[in-house]
N, C-alpha and C positions, 0 to 999 in steps of 0.2 A: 504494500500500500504506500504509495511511491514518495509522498513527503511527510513530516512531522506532525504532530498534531502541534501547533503552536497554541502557546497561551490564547491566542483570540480565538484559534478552532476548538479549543477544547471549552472553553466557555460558550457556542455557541451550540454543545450538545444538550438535548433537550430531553433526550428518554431516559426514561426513569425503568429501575427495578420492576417486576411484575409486585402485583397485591397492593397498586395504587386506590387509593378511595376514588367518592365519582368526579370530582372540581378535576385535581389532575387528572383523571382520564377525559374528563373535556378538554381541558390545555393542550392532551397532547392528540386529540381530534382536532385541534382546528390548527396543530401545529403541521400534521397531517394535507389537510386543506392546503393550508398553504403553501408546502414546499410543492404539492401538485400546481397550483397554480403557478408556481414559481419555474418549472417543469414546463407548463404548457407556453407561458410566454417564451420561455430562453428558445424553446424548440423553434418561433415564430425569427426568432430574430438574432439567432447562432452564426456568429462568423462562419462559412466554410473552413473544413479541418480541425473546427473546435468540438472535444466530446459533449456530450450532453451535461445539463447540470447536474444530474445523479450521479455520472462519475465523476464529475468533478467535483463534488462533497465527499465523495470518499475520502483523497486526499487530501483533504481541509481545505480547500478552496473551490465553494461554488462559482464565486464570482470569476469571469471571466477574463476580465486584464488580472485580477492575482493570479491566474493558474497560471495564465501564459508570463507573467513577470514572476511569480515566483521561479517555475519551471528554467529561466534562463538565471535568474540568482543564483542557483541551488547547483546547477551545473561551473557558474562561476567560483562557488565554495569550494566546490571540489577541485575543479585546475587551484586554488589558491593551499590546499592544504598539502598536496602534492609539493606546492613548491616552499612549501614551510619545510616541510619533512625533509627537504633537500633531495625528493625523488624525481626521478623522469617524468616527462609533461605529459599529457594528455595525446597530444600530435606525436608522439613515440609510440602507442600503443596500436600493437597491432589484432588482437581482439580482444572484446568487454561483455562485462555482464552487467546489465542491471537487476539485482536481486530485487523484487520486490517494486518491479514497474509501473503500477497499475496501469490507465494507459495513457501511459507513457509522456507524463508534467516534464519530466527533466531528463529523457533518453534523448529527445532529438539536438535539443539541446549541447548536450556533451559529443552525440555524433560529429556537430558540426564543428567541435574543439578537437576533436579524433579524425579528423577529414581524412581517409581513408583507411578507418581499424574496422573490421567486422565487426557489428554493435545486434548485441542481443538482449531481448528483454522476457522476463519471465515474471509468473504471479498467479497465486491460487484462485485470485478475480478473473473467475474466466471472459464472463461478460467485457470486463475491461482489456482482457487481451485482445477479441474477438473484433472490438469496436479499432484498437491500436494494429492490430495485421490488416484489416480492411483499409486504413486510412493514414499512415505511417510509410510510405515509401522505402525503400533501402534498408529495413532495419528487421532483422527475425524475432518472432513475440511466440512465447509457448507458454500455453495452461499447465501449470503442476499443479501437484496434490500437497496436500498442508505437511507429509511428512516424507523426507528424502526415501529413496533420491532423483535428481533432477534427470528428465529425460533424453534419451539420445541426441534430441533434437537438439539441443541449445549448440552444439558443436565444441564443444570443450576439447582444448584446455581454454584457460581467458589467461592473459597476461595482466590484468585487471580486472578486480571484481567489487561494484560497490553497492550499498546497500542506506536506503534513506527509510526510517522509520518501520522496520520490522523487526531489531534485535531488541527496540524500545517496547514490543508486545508480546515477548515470548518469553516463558518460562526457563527453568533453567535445564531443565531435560529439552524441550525444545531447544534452545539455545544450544544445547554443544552437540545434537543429532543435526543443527545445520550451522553449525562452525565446520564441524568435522566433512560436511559434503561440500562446502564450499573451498573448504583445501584441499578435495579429491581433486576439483575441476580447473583449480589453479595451478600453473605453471610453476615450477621450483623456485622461489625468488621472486614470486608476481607477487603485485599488493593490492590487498583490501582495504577499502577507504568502508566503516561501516558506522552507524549512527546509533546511538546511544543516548538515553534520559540518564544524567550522570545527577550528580549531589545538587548542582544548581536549578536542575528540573524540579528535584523534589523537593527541593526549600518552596517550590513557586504552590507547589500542588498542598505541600504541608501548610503551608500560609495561609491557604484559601486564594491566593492570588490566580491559580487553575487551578480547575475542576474538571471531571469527568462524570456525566451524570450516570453512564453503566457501570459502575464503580458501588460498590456496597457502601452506605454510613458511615463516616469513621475512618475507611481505609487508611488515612492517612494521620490519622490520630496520634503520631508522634516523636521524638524528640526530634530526631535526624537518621541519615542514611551514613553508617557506618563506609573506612574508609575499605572495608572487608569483606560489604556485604553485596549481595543482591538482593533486592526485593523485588517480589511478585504480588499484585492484585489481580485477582480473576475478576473478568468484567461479567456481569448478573446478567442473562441470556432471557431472554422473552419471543413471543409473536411480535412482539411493535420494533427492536432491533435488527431482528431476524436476518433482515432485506438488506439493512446496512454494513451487517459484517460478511457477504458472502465469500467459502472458502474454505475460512479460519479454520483450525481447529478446536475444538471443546475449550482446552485453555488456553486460554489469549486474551488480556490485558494489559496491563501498563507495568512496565518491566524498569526497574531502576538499577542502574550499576557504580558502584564506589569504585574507585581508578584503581583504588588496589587489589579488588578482585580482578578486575580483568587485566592487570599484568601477570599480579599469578597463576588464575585459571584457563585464562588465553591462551597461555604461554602452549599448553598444548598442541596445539596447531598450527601458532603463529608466533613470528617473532616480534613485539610491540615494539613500532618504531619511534612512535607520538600519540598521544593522546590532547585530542583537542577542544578545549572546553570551547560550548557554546558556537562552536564552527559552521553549523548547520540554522540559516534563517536566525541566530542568535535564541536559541532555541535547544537544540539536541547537542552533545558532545559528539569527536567524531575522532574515532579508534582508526590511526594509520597504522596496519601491520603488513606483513611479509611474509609468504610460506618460507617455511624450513625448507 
């Protein structure tokens, strides 16, 4: 699900847990209404090549110059963190993966920083690939399944693999059955650019300053996020989310990492080159490693 969920997207989540009384369940009928309304106009008056507004909420941006301005940022982040890290550019790469594409805010993007690397994109939103292979020119898109591994198709190996807002919702068994497939598909010495909710995320979420409304009461009810730890919220599944998270698997919520867990449980698979707070949209941390 191809970008962050930033403070202003996550605040503009509106559904709530199942075993609401009837006031919120009219809130979230008329909130219902309205994003159909919001749906049938954008359909009336969509740039050509732009997805519909439904997948562009996925990503956190409905609105149309954000997708298409953030999607060009977010690709600029990443040429920038490369060249923090003192690694080779983007225009050196000769094939990429976007883990976690939806369709596709910030593949074409980086394509065009890649001018001529084989650029592939993948995601368990099949809809959104569906919509990105139809109307995405030059670029191969394949549907995966929520648990490795990645199909033949993507053409592996990638000399570059990066990843915006999916290690920020996965558990920690999910998390290292797709660390460990993503340094199967990586070239010896290729790097992962991959995005992460580090300590600064979850001061914002602990503060009240973001929220996530599929998030149980409480979740975040305390002191701080160890420099050791990982924390995992499962997001509360309903009929009225249902439609918004297609894909996913059972658990998948908002995933927090301390920098010292992922130097030493990373280490696994990858060598951590940098670790970059706030790198992504000033927003998400963003983990520069290396295969072994």
């Amino acid at each position: 699900m191809d970008t962050p969920v930033s403070p202003a997207a996550a605040l503009q989540v509106s559904e709530q847990p199942s075993g609401l009384g009837k006031p919120a369940l009219g809130m979230l009928a008329l909130g219902w209404l309205r994003r159909r309304g919001l749906e049938a106009v954008d359909a009336l008056h969509r740039p050509p090549g732009l997805p519909p507004r439904r997948l562009r909420a996925r990503t956190g941006a409905p609105g149309a110059r954000e997708f298409a301005l953030g999607g060009a940022q977010a690709a600029a982040e990443l040429a920038g963190a490369l060249q923090r890290a003192g690694l080779a550019p983007l225009s050196a790469s000769e094939a990429l993966l976007d883990f976690g594409c939806g369709c596709a805010r910030v593949l074409p993007h980086v394509a065009a920083l890649a001018a001529g690397a084989r650029c592939h994109g993948c995601d368990v939103d099949a809809e959104a690939i569906g919509w990105a292979a139809a109307h995405v020119p030059g670029i191969g898109f394949s549907a995966i399944a929520p648990e490795p591994p990645l199909p033949q198709s993507i053409g592996a190996p990638f000399d570059l693999i990066y990843s915006i807002s999916v290690f920020s919702h996965l558990d920690e068994r999910g998390q290292d059955a797709w660390l460990a497939e993503l340094a199967r598909v990586l070239r010896p010495g290729g790097v992962a650019l991959l995005s992460i909710h580090g300590p600064s995320a979850f001061r914002r979420f602990e503060s009240g300053g973001a929220r996530a409304g599929w998030c149980p009461p409480g979740a975040f009810a305390r002191a701080q996020l160890a420099d050791e730890e990982i924390a995992f919220v499962p997001y509360v599944r309903s009929r009225l989310n249902r439609r918004e998270l297609p894909g996913v698997a059972a658990r998948y919520g908002l995933a927090f990492h301390g920098h010292g867990y992922v130097r030493a449980h990373w280490r696994r698979w990858f060598e951590i080159v940098a670790l970059l707070p706030r790198a992504v949209t000033d927003w998400q941390d963003l983990v520069v490693a290396r295969r072994r």
